[in-house]
MILO-406736 format. One record per residue (C-alpha): residue in three letters; residue number from 1; x, y, z. Coordinates in steps of 0.02 Angstrom, whole numbers, padded with zeros to 5 digits, m for minus. Layout:
// MILO-406736
+-----+-----+--------+--------+--------+
!  aa !   i !   east !  north !     up !
+-----+-----+--------+--------+--------+
! ALA ! NUM !      X !      Y !      Z !
...
+-----+-----+--------+--------+--------+
//
This chain:
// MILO-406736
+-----+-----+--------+--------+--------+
!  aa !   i !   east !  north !     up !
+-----+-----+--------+--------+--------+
! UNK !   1 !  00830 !  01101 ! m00876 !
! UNK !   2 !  00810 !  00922 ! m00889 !
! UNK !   3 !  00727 !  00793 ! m00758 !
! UNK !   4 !  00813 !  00789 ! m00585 !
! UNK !   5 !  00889 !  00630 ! m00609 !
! UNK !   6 !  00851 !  00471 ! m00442 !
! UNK !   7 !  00981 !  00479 ! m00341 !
! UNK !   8 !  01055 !  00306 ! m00328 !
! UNK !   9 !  01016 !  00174 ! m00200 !
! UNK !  10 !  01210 !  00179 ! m00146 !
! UNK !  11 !  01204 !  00373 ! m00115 !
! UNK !  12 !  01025 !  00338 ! m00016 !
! UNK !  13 !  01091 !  00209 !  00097 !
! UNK !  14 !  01271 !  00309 !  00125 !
! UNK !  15 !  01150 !  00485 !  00195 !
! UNK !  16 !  01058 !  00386 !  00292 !
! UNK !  17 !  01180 !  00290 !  00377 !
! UNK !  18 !  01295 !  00484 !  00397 !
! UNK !  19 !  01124 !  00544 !  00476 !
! UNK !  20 !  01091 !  00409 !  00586 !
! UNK !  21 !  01276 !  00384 !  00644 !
! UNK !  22 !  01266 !  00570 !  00715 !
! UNK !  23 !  01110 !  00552 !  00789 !
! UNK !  24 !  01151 !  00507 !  00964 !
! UNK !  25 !  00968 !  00506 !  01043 !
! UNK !  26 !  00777 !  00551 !  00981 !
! UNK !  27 !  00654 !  00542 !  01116 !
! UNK !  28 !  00453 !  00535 !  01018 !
! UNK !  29 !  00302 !  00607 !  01097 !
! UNK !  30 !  00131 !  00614 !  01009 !
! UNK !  31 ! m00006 !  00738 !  01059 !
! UNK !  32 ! m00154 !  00647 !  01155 !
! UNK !  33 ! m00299 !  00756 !  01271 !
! UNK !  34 ! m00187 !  00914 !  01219 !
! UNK !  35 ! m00053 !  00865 !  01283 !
! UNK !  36 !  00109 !  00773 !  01228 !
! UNK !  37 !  00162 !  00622 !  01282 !
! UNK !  38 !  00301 !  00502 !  01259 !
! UNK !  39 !  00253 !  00384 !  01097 !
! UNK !  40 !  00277 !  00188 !  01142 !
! UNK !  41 !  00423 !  00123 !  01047 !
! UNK !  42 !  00334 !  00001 !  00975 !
! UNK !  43 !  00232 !  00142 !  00876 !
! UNK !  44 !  00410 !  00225 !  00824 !
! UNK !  45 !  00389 !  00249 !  00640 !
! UNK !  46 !  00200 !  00241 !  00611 !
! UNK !  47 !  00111 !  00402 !  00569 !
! UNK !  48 ! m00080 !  00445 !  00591 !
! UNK !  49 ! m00151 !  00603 !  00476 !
! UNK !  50 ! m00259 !  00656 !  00604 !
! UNK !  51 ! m00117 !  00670 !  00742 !
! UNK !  52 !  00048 !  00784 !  00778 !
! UNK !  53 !  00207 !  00710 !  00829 !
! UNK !  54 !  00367 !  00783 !  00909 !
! UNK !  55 !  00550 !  00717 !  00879 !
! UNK !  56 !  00699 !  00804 !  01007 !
! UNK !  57 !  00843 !  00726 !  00914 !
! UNK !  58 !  01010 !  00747 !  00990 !
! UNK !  59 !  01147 !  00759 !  00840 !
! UNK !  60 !  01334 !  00730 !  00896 !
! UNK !  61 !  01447 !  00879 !  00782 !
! UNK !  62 !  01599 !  00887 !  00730 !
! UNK !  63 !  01731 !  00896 !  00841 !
! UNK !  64 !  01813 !  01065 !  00865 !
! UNK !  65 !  01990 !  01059 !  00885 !
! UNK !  66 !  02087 !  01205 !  01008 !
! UNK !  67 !  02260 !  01247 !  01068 !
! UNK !  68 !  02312 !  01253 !  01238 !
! UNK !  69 !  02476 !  01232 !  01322 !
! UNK !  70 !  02508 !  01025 !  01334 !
! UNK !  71 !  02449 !  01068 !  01128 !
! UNK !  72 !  02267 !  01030 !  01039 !
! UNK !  73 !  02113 !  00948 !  01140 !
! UNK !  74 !  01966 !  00873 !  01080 !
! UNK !  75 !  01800 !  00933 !  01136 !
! UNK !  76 !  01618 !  00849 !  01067 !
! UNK !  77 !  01495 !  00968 !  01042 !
! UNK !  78 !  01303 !  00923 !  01005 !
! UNK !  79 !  01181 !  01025 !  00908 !
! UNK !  80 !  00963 !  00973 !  00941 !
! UNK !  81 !  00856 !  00984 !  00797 !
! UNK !  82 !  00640 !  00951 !  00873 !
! UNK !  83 !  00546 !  00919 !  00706 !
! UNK !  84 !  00351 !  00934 !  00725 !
! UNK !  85 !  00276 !  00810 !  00615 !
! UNK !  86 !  00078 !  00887 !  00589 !
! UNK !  87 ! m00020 !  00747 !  00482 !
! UNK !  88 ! m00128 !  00811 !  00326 !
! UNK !  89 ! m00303 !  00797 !  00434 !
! UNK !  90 ! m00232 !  00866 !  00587 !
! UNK !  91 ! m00283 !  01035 !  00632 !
! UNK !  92 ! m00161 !  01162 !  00694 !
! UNK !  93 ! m00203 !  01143 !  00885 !
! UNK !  94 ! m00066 !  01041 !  00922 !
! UNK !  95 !  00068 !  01157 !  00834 !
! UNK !  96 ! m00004 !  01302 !  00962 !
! UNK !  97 !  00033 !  01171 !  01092 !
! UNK !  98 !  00179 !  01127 !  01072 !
! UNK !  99 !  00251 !  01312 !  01032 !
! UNK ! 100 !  00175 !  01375 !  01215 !
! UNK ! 101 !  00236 !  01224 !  01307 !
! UNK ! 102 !  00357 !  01078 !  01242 !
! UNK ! 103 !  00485 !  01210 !  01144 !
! UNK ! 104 !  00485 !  01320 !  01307 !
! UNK ! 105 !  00562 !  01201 !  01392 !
! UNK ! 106 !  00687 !  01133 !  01277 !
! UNK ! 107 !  00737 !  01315 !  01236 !
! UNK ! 108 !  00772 !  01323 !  01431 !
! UNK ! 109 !  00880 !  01160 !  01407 !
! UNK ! 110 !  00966 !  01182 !  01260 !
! UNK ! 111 !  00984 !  01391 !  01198 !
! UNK ! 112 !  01054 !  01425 !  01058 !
! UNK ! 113 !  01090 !  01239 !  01017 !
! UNK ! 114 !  00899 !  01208 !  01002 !
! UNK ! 115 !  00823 !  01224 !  00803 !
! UNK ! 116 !  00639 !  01186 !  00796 !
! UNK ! 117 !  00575 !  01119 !  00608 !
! UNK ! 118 !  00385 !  01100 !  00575 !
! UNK ! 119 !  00351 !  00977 !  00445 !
! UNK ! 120 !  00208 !  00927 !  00362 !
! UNK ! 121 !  00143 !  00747 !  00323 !
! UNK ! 122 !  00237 !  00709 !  00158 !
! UNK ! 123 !  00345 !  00857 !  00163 !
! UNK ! 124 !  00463 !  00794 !  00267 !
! UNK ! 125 !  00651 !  00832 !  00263 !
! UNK ! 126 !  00771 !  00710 !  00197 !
! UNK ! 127 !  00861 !  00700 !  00371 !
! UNK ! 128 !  00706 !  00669 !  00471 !
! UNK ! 129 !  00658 !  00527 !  00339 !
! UNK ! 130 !  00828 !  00426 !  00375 !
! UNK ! 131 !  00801 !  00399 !  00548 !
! UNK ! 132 !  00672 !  00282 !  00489 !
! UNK ! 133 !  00758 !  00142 !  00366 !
! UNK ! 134 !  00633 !  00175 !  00239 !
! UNK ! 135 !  00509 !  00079 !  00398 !
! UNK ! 136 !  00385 !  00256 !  00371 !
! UNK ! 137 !  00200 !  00218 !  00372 !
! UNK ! 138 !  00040 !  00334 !  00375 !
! UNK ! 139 ! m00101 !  00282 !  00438 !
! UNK ! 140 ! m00285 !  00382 !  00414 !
! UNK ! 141 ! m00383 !  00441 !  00559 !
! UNK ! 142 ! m00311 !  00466 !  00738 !
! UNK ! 143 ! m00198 !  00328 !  00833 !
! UNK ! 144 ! m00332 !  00306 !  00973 !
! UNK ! 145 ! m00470 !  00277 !  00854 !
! UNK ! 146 ! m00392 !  00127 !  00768 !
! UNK ! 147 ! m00375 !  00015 !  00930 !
! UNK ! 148 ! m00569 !  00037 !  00935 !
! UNK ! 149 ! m00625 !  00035 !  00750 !
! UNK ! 150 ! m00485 ! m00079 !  00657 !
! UNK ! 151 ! m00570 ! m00250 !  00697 !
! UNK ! 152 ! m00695 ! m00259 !  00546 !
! UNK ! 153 ! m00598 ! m00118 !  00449 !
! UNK ! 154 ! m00522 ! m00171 !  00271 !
! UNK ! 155 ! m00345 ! m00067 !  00272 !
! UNK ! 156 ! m00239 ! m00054 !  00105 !
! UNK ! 157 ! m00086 !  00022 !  00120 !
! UNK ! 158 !  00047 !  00071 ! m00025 !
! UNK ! 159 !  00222 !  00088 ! m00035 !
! UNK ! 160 !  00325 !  00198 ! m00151 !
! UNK ! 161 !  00471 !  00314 ! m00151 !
! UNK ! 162 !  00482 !  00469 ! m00253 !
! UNK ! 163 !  00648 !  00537 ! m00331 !
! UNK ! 164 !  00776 !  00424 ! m00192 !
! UNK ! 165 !  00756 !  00273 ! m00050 !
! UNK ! 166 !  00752 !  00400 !  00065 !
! UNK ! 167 !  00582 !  00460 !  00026 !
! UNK ! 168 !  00506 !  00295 !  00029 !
! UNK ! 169 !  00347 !  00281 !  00122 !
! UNK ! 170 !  00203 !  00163 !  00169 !
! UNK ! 171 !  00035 !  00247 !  00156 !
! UNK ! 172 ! m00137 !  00197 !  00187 !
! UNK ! 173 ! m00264 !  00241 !  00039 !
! UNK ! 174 ! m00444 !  00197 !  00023 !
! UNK ! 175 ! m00462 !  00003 ! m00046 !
! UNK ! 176 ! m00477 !  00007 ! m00217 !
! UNK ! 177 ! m00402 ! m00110 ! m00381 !
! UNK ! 178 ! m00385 !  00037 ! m00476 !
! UNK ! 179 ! m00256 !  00092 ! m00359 !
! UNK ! 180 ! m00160 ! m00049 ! m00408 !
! UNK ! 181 !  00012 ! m00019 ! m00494 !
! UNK ! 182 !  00142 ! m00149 ! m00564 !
! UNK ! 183 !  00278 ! m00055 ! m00505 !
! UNK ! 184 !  00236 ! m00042 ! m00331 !
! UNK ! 185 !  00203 ! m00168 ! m00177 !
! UNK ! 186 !  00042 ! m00155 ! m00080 !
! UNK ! 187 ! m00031 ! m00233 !  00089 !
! UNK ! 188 ! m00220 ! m00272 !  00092 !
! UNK ! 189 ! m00266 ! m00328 !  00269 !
! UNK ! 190 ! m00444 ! m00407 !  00262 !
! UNK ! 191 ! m00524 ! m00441 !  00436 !
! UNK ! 192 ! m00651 ! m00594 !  00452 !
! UNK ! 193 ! m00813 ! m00518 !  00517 !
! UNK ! 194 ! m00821 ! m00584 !  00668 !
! UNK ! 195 ! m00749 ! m00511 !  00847 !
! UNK ! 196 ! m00575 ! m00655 !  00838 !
! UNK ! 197 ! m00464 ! m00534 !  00762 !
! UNK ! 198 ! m00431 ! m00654 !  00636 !
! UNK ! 199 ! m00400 ! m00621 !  00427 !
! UNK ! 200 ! m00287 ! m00642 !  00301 !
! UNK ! 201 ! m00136 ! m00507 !  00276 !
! UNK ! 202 ! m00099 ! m00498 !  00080 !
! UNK ! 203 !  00071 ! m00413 !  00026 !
! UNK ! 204 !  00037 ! m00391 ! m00163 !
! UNK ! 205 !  00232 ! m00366 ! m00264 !
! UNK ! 206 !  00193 ! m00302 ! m00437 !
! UNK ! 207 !  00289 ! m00374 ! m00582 !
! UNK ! 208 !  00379 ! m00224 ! m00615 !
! UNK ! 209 !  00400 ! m00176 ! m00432 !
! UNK ! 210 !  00591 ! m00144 ! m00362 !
! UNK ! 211 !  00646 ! m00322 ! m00274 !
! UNK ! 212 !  00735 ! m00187 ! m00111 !
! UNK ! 213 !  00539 ! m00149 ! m00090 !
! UNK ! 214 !  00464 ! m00317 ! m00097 !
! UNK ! 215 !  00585 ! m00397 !  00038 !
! UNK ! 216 !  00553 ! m00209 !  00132 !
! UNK ! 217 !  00352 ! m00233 !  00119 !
! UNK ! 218 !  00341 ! m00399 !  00167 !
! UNK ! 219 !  00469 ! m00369 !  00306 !
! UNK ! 220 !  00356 ! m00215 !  00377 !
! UNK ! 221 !  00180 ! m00303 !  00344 !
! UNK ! 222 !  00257 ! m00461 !  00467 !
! UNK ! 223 !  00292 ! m00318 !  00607 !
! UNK ! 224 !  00131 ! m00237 !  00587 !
! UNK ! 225 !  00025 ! m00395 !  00599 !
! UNK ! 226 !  00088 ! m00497 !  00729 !
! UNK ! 227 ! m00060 ! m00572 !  00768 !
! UNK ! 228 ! m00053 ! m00782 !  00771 !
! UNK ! 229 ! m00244 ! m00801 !  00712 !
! UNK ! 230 ! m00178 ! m00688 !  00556 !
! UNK ! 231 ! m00156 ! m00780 !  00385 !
! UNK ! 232 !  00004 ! m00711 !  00307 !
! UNK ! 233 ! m00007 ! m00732 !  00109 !
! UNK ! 234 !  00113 ! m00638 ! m00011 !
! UNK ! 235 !  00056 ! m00637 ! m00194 !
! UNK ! 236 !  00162 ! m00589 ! m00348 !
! UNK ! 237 !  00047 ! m00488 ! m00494 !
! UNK ! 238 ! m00083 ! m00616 ! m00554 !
! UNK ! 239 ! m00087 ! m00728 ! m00415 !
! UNK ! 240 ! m00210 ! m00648 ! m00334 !
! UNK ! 241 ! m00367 ! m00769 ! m00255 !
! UNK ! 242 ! m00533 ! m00743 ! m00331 !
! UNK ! 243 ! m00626 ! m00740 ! m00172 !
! UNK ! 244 ! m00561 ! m00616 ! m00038 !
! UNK ! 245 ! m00428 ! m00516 ! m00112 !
! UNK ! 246 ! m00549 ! m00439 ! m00267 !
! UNK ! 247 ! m00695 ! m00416 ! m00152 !
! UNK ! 248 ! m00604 ! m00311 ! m00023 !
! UNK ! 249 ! m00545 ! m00205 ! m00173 !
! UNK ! 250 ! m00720 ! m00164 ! m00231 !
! UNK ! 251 ! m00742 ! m00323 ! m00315 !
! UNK ! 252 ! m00669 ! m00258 ! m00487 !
! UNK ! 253 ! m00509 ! m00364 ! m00563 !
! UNK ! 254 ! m00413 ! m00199 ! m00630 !
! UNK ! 255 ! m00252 ! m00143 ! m00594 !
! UNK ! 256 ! m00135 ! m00015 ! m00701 !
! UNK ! 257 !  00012 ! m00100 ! m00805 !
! UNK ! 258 !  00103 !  00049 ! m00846 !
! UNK ! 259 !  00236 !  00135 ! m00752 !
! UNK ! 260 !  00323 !  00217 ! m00884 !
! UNK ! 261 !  00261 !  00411 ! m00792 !
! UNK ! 262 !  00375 !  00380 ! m00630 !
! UNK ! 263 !  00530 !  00428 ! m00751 !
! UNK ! 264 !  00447 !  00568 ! m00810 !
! UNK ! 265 !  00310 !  00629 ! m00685 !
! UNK ! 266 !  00380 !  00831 ! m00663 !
! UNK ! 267 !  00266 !  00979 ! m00565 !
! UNK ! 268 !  00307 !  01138 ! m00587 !
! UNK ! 269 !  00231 !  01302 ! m00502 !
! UNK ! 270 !  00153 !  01473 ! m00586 !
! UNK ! 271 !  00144 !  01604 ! m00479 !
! UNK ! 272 !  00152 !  01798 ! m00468 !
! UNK ! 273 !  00156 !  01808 ! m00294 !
! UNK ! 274 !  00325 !  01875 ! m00303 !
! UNK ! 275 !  00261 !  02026 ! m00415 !
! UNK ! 276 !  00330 !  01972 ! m00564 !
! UNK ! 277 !  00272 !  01776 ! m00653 !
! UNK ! 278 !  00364 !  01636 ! m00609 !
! UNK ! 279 !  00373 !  01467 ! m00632 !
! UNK ! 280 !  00488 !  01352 ! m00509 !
! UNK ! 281 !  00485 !  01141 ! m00498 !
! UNK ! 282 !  00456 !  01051 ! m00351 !
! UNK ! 283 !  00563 !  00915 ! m00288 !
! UNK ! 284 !  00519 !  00735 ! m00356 !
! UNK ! 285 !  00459 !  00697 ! m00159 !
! UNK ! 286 !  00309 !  00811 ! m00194 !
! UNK ! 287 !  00142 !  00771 ! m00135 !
! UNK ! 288 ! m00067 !  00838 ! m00155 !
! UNK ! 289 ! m00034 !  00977 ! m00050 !
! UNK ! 290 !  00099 !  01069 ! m00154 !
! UNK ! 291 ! m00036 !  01090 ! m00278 !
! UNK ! 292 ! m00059 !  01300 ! m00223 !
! UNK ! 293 ! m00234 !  01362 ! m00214 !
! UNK ! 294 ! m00176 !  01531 ! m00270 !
! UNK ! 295 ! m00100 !  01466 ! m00413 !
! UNK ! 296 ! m00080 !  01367 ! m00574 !
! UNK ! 297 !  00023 !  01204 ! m00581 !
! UNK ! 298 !  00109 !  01130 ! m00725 !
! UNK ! 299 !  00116 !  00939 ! m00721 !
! UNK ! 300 !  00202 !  00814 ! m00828 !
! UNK ! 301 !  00170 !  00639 ! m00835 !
! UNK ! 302 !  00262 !  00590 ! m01004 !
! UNK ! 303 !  00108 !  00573 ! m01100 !
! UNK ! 304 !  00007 !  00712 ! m01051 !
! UNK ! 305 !  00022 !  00906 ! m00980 !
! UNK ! 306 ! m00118 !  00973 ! m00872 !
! UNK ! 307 ! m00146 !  01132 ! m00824 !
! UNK ! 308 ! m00196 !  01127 ! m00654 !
! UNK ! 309 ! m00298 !  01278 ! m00584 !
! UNK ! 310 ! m00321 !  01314 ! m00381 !
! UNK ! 311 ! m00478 !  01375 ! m00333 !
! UNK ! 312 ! m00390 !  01588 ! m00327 !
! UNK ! 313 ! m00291 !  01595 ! m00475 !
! UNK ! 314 ! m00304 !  01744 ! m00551 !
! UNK ! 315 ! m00323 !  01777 ! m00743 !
! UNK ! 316 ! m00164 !  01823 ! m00798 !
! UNK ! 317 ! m00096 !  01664 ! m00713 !
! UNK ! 318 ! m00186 !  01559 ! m00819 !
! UNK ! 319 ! m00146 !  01674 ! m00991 !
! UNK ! 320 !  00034 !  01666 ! m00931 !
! UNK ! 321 !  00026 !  01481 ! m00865 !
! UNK ! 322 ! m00056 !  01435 ! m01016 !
! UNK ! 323 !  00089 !  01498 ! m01130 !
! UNK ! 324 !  00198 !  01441 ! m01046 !
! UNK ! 325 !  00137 !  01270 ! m01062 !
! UNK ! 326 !  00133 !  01275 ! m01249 !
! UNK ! 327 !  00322 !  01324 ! m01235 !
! UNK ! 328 !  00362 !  01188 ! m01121 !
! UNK ! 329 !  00265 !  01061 ! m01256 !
! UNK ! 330 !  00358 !  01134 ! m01408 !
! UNK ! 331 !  00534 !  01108 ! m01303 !
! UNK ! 332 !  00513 !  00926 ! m01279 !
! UNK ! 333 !  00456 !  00890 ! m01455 !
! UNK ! 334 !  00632 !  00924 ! m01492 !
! UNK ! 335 !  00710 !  00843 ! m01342 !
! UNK ! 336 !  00582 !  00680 ! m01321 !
! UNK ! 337 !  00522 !  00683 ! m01499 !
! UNK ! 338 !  00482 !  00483 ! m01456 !
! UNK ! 339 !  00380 !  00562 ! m01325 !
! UNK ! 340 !  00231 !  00681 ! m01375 !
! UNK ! 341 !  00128 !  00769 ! m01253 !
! UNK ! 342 ! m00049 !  00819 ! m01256 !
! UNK ! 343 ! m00120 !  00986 ! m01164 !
! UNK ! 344 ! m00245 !  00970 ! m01040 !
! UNK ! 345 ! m00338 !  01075 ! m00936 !
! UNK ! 346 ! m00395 !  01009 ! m00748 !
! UNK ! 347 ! m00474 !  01122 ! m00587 !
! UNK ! 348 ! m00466 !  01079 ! m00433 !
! UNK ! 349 ! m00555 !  00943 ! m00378 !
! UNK ! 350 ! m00613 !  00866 ! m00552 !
! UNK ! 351 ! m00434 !  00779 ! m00585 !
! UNK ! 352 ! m00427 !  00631 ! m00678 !
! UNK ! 353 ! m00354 !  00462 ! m00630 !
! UNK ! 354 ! m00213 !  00521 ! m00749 !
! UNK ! 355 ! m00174 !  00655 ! m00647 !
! UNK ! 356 ! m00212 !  00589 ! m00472 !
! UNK ! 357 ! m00087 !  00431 ! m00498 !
! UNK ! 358 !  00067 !  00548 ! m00497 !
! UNK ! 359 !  00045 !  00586 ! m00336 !
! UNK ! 360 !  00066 !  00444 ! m00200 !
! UNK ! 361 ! m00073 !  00456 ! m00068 !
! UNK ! 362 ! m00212 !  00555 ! m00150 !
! UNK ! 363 ! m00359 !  00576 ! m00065 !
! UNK ! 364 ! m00482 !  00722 ! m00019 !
! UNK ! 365 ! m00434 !  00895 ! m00013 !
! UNK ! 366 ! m00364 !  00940 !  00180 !
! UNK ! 367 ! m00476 !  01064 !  00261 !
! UNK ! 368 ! m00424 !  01224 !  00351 !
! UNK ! 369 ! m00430 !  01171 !  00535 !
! UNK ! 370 ! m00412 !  01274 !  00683 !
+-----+-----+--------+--------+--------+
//
């Protein structure tokens, strides 16, 4: 099957303006000293990986039309959807939480109406994203910790959306150049060191960077740092100042040029968990933590095709995996014959930066939490 193709920015915009029309209230709550409490609507929108969220949305259905003597009435009818957002770092305290207190209570209210959707940090629905206007930013650590530690702290933060606009999200990776990308928009916040709060904001628009996403960065980096003592500086690729901007980045004047793998960039999984060998794609939106432990992944970056192998793949995975890689090389030498591929083999924490760039947001593996 060929590449899922991007679904257009038109299409985006017309979903998320359906979703959001029939979304008549969401009430946030984030979970602080085990319990939840209602999020400050300043905050709506902004994501830490080390915290769990809850979202009661109240959608508005479709009306339901009846006969009765004067003829047909209208009645509204409403449907709730909660979606538990659990960041990557979070540990799964909060989802035991929430199941033996919040949903009680909203199964009390609501009955059969209620539907209660767990999500993971960058495994979020499509509907959930929309209520957002592409405004969705993750931030590492915990929410608390950042109104203590964030006055010395360099923060980098990149944008990018995966397959449609609707998956477009702001995340916070570890300050590096080599992170750098010409098709993508980045903020660097650098803090002076002393206590003023004061620093320059940089939103960095690479050459070959979609203009919707520069004017969206720039608009988002101007509500996240309000402060006046802030210096507000936006750079296009190669403007960047010698003094501050390289040295909060590691100090190293490097950035990647090409962007030719976001057309191509496919994962695919191997698995026998189903008692017979399988391979199935992920959705363009897919993150580090699709890669399956028990398994083997297939990814595809338009110049090479790793082999991925999780730490309890069995044997006959990787024979089978293997094969079928070879296959899948030999079929696009006839279908991208401008486009050869390369087999290589990675494990599990010993990818290259070839591998890790495909994937927006990489950072250490999660651990198992309690």
């Amino acid at each position: 099957m060929p590449r899922q193709p991007q679904m257009s920015s038109t299409e985006a915009q017309q979903l998320m303006n359906e979703w959001s029309d029939d979304l008549e209230v969401m009430e946030a709550f984030v979970l602080e000293k085990r319990k939840f409490v209602r999020l400050p609507e300043e905050e709506l929108g902004h994501f830490f990986t080390e915290d769990c969220y809850v979202f009661l949305c109240r959608y508005w259905m479709p009306l339901e039309m009846a006969n009765n003597d004067d003829g047909k009435h209208v009645e509204d009818d409403f449907q709730c959807i909660v979606y538990f957002w659990q960041g990557r770092d979070a540990g799964n305290m909060g989802w035991l939480t929430f199941t033996f207190s919040m949903q009680k209570k909203f199964k009390t209210l609501f009955g059969e109406k209620l539907e209660v959707v767990r999500t993971h940090q960058q495994q979020e629905n499509l509907k959930f994203m929309a209520h957002f206007k592409k405004k969705f930013v993750i931030h590492q650590g915990k929410r608390n910790q950042l109104k203590v530690q964030s006055s010395n702290r360099v923060e980098f933060f990149h944008l990018r959306s995966n397959g449609s606009a609707l998956c477009t999200r702001l995340i916070q990776v570890e300050p590096d150049a080599s992170l750098l990308n010409s098709a993508f928009c980045y903020i660097l916040n650098v803090p002076f060191t002393n206590d003023d709060k004061t620093g320059i904001v940089y939103v960095w628009i690479g050459s070959k960077s979609d203009p919707e996403e520069a004017h969206l960065i720039e608009e988002i980096a101007r509500e996240m740092f309000k402060n006046p003592w802030i210096s507000f500086q936006v750079l296009n690729e190669g403007e960047e100042p010698d003094n501050f901007f390289w040295v909060a980045l590691g100090g190293k004047k490097s950035y990647d040029t090409d962007d030719d793998y976001m057309c191509y960039t496919r994962l695919f999984r191997c698995s026998n968990e189903k008692g017979y060998f399988m391979i199935s794609e992920k959705c363009s939106d897919f993150c580090q933590d699709d890669l399956a432990d028990d398994d083997i992944m297939i990814l595809d970056n338009g110049e090479q095709v790793f082999l991925w192998l999780g730490a309890h793949c069995s044997e006959v995975e990787i024979k089978l995996a293997y094969k079928s890689a070879q296959v899948y090389i030999q079929h696009l030498r006839v279908t991208q014959p401008e486009k050869p591929r390369k087999l290589f083999l990675t494990a599990k924490g010993k990818e290259s930066r070839r591998f890790t760039k495909c994937f927006h947001g990489w950072s250490s593996y999660k651990k198992s939490l309690l």
